[in-house]
C-alpha positions in Angstrom: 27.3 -12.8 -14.6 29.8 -11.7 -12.2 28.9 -10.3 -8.6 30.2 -6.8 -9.5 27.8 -6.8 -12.3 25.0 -7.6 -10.2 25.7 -4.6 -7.6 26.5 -2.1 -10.3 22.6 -2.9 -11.8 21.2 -2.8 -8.2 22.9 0.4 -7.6 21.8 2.1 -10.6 18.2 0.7 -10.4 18.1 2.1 -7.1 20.0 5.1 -7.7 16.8 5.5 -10.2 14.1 4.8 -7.4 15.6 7.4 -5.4 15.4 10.2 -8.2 12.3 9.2 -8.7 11.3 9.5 -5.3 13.0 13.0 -4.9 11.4 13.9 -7.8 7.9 13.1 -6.9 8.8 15.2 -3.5 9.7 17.9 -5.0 7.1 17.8 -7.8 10.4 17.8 -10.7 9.0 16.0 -13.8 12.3 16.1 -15.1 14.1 14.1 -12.4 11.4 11.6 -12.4 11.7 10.9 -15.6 16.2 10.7 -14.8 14.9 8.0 -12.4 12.8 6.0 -14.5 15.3 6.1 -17.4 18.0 5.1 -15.1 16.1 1.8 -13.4 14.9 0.9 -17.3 18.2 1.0 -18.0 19.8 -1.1 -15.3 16.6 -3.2 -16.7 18.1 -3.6 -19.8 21.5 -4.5 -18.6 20.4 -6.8 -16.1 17.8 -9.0 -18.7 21.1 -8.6 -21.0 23.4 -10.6 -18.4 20.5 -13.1 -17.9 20.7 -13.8 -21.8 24.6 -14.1 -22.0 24.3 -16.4 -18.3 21.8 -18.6 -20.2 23.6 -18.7 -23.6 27.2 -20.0 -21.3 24.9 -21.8 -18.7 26.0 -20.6 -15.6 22.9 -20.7 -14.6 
């Protein structure tokens, strides 16, 4: 996986914290759930890059 891929799922995943966090401040369901769709997703992405790392062996 390249490095650029790596910050783009970190930033995203914590791009989803913080919505969550706002979201629990300010008592919006809806931008809670924004922030833990948006960390699930950078999830997915990142367990995906793991797969394709492991199938080319970079790791």
């Amino acid at each position: 996986m390249g490095i650029g891929d790596d910050i783009k799922n970190k930033a995203e995943e914590l791009t989803g914290k913080a919505k969550e966090a706002i979201g629990k401040a300010t008592d919006n369901d809806k931008l809670v759930a924004e922030g833990k769709a948006d960390q699930a997703k950078a999830g997915v992405k990142q367990a995906g890059e793991n797969v394709k790392d492991a199938f080319n062996g970079d790791k």
